[in-house]
C-alpha positions as CSV (number, residue, x, y, z in Angstrom):
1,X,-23.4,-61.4,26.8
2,X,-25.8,-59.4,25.0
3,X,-25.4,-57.4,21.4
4,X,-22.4,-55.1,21.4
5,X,-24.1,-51.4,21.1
6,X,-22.6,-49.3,18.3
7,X,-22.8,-45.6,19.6
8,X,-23.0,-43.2,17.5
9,X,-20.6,-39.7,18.4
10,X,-22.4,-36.5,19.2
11,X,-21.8,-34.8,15.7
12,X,-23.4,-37.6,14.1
13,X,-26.5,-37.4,16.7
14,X,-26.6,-33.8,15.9
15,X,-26.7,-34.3,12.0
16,X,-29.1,-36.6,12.2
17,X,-31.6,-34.8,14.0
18,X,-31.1,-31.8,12.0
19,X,-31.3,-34.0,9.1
20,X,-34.6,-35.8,9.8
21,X,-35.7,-31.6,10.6
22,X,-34.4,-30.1,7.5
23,X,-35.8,-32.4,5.0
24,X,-39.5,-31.8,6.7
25,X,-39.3,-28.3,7.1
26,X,-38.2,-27.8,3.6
27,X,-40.4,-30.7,2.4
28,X,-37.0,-32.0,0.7
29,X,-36.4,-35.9,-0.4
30,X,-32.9,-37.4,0.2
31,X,-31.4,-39.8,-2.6
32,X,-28.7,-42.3,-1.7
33,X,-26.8,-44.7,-4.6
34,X,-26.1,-48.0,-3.7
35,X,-22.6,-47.0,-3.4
36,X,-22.9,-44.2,-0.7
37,X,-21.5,-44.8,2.9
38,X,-23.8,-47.1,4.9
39,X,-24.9,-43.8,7.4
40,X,-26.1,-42.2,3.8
41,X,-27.7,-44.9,3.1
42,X,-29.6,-45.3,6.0
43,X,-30.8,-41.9,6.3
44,X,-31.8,-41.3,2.7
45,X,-35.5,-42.1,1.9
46,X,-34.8,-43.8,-1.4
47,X,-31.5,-46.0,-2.2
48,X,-31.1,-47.5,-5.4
49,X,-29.4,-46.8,-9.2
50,X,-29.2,-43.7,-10.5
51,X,-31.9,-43.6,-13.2
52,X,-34.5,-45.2,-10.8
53,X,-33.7,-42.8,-7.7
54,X,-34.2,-39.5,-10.3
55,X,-37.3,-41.6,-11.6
56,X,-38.6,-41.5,-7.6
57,X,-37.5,-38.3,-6.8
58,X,-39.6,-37.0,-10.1
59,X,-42.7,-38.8,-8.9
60,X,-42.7,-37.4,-5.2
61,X,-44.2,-34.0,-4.4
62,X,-40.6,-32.9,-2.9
63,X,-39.5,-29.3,-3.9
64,X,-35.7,-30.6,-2.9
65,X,-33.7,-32.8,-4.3
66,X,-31.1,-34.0,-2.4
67,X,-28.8,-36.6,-4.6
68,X,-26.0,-38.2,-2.5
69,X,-24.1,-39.1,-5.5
70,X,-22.0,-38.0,-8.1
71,X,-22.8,-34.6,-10.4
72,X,-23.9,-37.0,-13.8
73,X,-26.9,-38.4,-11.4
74,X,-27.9,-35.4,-10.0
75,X,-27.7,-33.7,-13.2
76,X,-30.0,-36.4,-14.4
77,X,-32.5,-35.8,-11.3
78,X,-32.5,-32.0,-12.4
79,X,-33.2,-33.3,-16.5
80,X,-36.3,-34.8,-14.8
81,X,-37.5,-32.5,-12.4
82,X,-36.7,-29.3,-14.1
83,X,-39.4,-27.1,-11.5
84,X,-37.7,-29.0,-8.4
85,X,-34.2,-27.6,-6.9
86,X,-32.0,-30.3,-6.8
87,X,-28.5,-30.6,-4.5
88,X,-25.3,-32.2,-4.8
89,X,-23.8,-32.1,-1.0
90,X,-20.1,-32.3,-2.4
91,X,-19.7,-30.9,-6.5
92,X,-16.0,-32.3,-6.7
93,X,-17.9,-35.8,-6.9
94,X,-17.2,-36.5,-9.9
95,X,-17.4,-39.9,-12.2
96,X,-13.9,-41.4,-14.0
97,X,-16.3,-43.0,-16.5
98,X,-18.4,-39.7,-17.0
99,X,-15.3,-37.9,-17.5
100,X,-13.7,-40.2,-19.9
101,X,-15.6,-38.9,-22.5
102,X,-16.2,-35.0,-22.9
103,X,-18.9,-33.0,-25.2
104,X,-16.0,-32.5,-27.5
105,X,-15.2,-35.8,-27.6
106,X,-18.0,-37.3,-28.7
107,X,-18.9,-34.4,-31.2
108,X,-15.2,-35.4,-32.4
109,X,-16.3,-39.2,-32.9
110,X,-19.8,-38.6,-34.7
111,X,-18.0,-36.4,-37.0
112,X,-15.6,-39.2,-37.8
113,X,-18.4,-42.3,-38.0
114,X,-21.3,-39.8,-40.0
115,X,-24.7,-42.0,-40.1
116,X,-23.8,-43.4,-36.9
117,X,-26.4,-43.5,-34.0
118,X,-25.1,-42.8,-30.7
119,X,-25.8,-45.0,-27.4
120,X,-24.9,-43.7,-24.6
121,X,-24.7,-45.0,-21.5
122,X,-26.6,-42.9,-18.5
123,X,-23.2,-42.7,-16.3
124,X,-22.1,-39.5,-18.6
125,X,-22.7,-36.0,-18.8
126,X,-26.0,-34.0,-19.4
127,X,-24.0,-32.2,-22.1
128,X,-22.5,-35.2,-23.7
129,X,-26.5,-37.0,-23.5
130,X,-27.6,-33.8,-25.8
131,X,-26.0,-35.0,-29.1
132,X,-26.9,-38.7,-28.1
133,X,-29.5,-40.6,-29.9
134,X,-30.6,-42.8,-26.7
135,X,-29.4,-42.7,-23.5
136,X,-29.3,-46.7,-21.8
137,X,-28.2,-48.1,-18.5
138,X,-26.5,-51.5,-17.3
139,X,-30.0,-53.3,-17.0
140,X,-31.6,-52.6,-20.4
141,X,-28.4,-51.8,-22.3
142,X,-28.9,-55.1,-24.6
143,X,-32.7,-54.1,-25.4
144,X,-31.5,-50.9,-26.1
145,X,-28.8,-51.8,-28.7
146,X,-31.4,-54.5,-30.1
147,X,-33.7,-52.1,-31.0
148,X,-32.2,-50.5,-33.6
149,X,-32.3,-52.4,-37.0
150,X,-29.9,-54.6,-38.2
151,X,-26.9,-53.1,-40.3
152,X,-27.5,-49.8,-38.6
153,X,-24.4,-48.2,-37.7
154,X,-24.0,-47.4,-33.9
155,X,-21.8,-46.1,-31.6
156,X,-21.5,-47.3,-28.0
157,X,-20.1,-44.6,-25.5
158,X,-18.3,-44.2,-22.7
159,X,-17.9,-47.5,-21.2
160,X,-15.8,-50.0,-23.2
161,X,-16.3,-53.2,-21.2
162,X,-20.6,-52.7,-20.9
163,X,-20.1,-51.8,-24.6
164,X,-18.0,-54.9,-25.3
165,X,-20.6,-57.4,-23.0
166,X,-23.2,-55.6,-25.0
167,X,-21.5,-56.4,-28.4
168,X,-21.1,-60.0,-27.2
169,X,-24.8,-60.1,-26.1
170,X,-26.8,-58.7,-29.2
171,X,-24.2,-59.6,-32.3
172,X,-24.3,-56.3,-33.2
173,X,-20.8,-54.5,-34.8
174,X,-20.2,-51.4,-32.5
175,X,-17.7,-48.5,-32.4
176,X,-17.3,-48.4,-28.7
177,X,-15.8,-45.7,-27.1
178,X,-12.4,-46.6,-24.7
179,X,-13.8,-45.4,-21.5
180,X,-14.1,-47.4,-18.6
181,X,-15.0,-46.9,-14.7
182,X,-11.5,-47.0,-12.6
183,X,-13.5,-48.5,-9.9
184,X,-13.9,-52.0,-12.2
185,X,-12.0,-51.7,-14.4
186,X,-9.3,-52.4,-11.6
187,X,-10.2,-55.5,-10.4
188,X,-8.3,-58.7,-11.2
189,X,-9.2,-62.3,-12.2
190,X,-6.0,-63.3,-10.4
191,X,-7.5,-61.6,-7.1
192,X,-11.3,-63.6,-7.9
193,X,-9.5,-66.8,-8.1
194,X,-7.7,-66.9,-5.1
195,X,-11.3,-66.0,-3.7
196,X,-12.7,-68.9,-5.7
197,X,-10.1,-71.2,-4.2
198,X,-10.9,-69.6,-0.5
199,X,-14.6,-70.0,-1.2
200,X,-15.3,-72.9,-3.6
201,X,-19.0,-72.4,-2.9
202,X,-19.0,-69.0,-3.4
203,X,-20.9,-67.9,-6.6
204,X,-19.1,-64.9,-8.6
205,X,-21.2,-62.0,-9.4
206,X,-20.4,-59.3,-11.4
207,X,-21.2,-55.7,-12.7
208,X,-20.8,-55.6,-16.8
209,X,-18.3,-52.6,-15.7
210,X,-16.0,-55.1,-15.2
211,X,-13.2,-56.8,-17.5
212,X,-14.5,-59.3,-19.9
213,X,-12.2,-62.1,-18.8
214,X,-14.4,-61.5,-15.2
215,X,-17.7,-61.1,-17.0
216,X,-16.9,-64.8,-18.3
217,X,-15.8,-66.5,-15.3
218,X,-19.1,-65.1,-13.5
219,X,-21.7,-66.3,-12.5
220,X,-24.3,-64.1,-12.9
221,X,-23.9,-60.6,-14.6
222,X,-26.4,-57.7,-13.8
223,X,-26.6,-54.0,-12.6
224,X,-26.5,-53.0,-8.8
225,X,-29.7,-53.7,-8.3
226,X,-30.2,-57.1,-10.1
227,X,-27.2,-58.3,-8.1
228,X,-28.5,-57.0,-4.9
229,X,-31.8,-59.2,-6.2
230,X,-29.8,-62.0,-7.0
231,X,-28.6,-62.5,-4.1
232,X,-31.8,-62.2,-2.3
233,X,-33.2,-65.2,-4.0
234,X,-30.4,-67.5,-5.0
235,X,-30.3,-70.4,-2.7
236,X,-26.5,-69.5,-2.5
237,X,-25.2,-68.3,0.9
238,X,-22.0,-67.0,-0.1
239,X,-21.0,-64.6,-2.5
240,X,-17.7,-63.3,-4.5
241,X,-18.8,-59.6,-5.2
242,X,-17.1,-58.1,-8.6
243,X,-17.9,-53.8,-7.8
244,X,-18.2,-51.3,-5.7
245,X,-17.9,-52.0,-1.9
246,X,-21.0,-49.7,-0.4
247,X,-23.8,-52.4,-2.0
248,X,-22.5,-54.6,0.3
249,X,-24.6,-52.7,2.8
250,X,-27.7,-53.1,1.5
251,X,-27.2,-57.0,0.4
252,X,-26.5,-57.9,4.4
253,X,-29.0,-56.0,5.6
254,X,-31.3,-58.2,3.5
255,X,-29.6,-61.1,3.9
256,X,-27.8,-61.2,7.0
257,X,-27.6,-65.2,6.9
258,X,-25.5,-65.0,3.8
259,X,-21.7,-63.9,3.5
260,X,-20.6,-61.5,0.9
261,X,-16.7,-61.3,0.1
262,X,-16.0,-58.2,-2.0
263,X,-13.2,-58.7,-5.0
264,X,-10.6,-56.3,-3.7
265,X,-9.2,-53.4,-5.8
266,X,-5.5,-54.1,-4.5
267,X,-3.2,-56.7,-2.5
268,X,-3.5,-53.8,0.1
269,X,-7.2,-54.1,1.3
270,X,-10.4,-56.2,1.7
271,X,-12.6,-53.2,-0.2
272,X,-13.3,-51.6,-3.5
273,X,-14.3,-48.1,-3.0
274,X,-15.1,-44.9,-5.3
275,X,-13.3,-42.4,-3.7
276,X,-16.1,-39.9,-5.2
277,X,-19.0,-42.0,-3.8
278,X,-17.0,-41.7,-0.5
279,X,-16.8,-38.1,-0.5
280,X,-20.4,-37.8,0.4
281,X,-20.6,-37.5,4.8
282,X,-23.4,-36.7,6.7
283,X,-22.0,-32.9,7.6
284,X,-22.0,-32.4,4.0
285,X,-25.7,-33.8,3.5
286,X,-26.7,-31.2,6.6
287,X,-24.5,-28.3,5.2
288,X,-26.4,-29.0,1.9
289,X,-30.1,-29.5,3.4
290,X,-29.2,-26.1,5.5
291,X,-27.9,-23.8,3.1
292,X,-29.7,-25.5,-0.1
293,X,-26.3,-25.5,-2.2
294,X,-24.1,-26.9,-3.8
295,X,-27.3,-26.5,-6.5
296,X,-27.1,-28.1,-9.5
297,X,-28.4,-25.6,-12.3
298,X,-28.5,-26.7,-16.1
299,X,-30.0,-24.4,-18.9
300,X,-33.5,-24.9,-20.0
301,X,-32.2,-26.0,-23.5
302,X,-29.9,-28.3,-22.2
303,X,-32.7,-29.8,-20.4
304,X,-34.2,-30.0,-22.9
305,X,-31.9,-31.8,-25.4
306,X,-30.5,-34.0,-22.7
307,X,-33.9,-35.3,-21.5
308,X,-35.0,-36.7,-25.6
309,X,-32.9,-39.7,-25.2
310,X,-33.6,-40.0,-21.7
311,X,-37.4,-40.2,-23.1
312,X,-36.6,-42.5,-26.0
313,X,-34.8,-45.2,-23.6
314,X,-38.2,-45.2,-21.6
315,X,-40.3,-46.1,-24.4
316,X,-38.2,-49.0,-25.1
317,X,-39.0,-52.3,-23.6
C-alpha cells in the first residue's frame, strides 16, 4: 500500500489560499515561533526564535508584519520596524514568564538594589525592557552577563532558572528575579527518568527554562534553535526533548530518521504545550491578514527606550 494521504478540510483549503493571496496583495511577511502549531508553521515564511524572526522581518521590504506568537515578540518586531504595521492574529496571547514581572515590578526591585544593572531577558515586556540596561536571550545570555565587569552589581530578570544556569555559567553573584515560564518550569526529573530508562540511548536535551536539577542531568543545554541544531548533527538518533512540544515539528521534518520523545508536562499526556502559542489557528492568521488587526501599536518614546538595550545586546559578542 502506498502513503496514507492527509486531507486537508475545506476551511483550511480556503484559508490557505486566501492566505498565500493576502500576504502578496498586501506585500505582508508571516512570522511563525518554533512553538506555533505545525499548519503555522508551514505557512509562515520565516520560523525561528523570537529575536531572530523580528531581526528578519526588519530586514525584508514587507509593510506587514504578521507575528504568530505571543504580544512580547510582536511588540519586539514593532521596537524594530517602527514604519512597518505589525499584527498579532490573537492579543489574549500572552507569556506566563513576560507576565511574571510587571513595569512596576521591576521599577520596585531597582529601587531596592540602587547601582544595580538590569539584564533582562527578551521574553518580557516592551515597557519593562525601557528601564533595562540590556536586554539578552537564551543563546547569548552568558556573554551578556560576562560582559559587565567583575564586582558590578546586576540584576537578572524575569526568568529564575536561565538566571540561575546563567549564575552557575559566568560565577557572577546575581539578584535574580522569581519568574519562571509555566511551560518548563512544569516538567519533572521523575517524568525524564522514566524516559531515560525507556530509552537508554536517548540523549536529554534541554531548554535553560527548565529546572536546574534537569539542566544537570542533560545532555546538552541550548535555546530552541541550538537544540533544533543539535539534533541535526549529533550522530544520536533518539532524543528526550525537555520544552515546548511544537519544535518537535520542525526537528522531524529535518530529521525524519531520528525519533524525538517529548518530556511530558503531566501523567495525563505525551505533550508539553503553551496554551498561548496554541491559540494562534489559521482562521485567526486570515482574519488578521484580512482586516489588518489585532495591530500592535507602541508609542514612539517607548520605542524608543525599549529598543537601547535591544541595540546594546547586538553590539555584544
Amino acid at each position: 500500500m502506498g502513503k496514507k494521504l492527509i486531507r486537508k478540510n475545506k476551511a483550511d483549503i480556503f484559508y490557505l489560499e486566501e492566505i498565500n493571496r493576502l500576504r502578496k496583495f498586501k506585500n505582508a511577511v508571516i512570522l511563525a515561533h518554533f512553538y506555533q502549531q505545525p499548519e503555522i508553521q508551514d505557512v509562515a515564511d520565516f520560523i525561528g526564535d523570537s529575536l531572530a524572526l523580528s531581526q528578519q522581518a526588519a530586514e525584508t521590504d514587507a509593510d506587514i508584519i504578521v507575528f504568530c506568537g505571543v504580544k512580547f515578540m510582536a511588540e519586539t518586531a514593532k521596537i524594530l520596524s517602527p514604519q512597518k504595521k505589525v499584527l498579532l492574529p490573537d492579543m489574549e496571547a500572552g507569556c506566563s514568564l513576560a507576565d511574571s514581572c510587571t513595569y512596576e515590578d521591576l521599577a520596585a526591585l531597582k529601587k531596592k538594589y540602587p547601582g544595580h544593572k538590569v539584564i533582562t531577558y527578551i521574553n518580557s515586556t516592551a515597557r519593562v525592557k525601557t528601564i533595562s540596561d540590556v536586554v539578552c536571550t537564551s543563546s547569548n545570555a552568558v556573554n551578556v552577563v560576562n560582559s559587565f565587569p567583575e564586582g558590578e552589581k546586576l540584576i537578572f530578570t524575569p526568568d529564575k532558572n536561565l538566571g540561575n544556569w546563567v549564575k552557575e555559567k559566568t560565577g557572577k553573584d546575581m539578584v535574580i528575579w522569581q519568574g519562571s515560564c509555566e511551560v518548563h518550569d512544569v516538567l519533572k526529573i521523575e517524568n525524564i527518568i522514566k524516559l531515560k530508562e525507556l530509552y537508554p540511548d536517548a540523549r536529554i536535551i534541554a531548554h535553560p527554562e527548565c529546572k536546574d536539577i534537569i539542566l544537570k542531568i542533560a545532555d546538552f543545554v541550548g535555546s530552541t534553535t541550538a537544540l533544533l541544531d543539535y539534533t541535526v548533527k549529533s550522530k544520536s538518533t533518539r532524543f528526550i526533548v525537555a520544552t515546548e512540544s511544537g519544535v518537535l515539528h520542525q526537528m522531524k521534518k529535518k530529521s525524519p530518521d531520528k525519533e524525538f520523545i517529548v518530556v511530558p508536562a503531566d501523567e495525563t499526556c505525551s505533550c508539553n504545550n503553551c496554551a498561548f502559542m496554541k491559540m494562534i489557528t489559521l482562521e485567526k492568521l486570515y482574519m488578521c491578514l484580512k482586516n489588518e488587526k489585532p495591530e500592535i501599536k507602541l508609542t514612539k518614546n517607548l520605542i524608543e527606550k525599549a529598543k537601547e538595550p535591544l541595540m546594546k545586546m547586538l553590539t555584544i559578542k
